[in-house]
N, C-alpha and C positions, 0 to 999 in steps of 0.2 A: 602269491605268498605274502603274507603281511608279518612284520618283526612280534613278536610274542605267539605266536600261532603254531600249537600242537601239530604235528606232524610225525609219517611214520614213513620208515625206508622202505620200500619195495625192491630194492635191486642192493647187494653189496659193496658198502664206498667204505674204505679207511677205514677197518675193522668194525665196520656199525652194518648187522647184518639186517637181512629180509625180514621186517615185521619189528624192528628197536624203533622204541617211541623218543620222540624230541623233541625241542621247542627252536623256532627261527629266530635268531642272533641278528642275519644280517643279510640283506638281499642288493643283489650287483646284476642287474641284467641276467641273467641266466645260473648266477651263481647262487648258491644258499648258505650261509653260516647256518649249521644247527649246534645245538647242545647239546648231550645226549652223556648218558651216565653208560663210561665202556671201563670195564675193569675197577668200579667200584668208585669212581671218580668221576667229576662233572669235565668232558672234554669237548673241545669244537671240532665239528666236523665238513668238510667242505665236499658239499654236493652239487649236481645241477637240479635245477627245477624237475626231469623229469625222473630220478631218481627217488621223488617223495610224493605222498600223496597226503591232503588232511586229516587228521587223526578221523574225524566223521567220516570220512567217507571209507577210508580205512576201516573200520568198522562196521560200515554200511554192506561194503563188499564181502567181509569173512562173515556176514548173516545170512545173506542172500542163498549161497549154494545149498547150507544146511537147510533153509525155508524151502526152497525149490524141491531138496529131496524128500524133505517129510509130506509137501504136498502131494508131489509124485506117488510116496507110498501109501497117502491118504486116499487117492481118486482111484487108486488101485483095487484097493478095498474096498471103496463104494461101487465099483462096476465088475468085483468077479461075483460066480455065481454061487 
């Protein structure tokens, strides 16, 4: 985790739930400042490293399943009869 680097929660910390997007503040060994806009307001929120993943790859992941099924339902269709 690098300070300015988009980042998204995967797990529930201090009202900032699964899938709030933020940017890192401040990095301590394991700890993460992020920033994150909760209740209309810009607030810090303190996580550990594996509470968060990069917003890319956060994104990477919630494409994946949907590509995975369309293809599924693609190959399906080319091999019935």
């Amino acid at each position: 985790m690098e300070i300015g680097q988009k980042v998204v929660f995967v797990r529930d910390v201090n009202g900032a739930g699964v899938g709030k997007h933020g940017i890192v503040m401040r990095v301590a060994d394991d700890a993460v400042l992020v920033g994150c806009k909760l209740h209309g307001h810009l607030a810090p929120v303190m996580a550990q490293m594996w509470d968060l993943l990069p917003e890319r790859l956060w994104n990477r992941s919630q494409y994946l399943p949907a590509r995975r099924k369309t293809e599924s339902a693609q190959s399906h269709l080319m091999t019935a009869p």
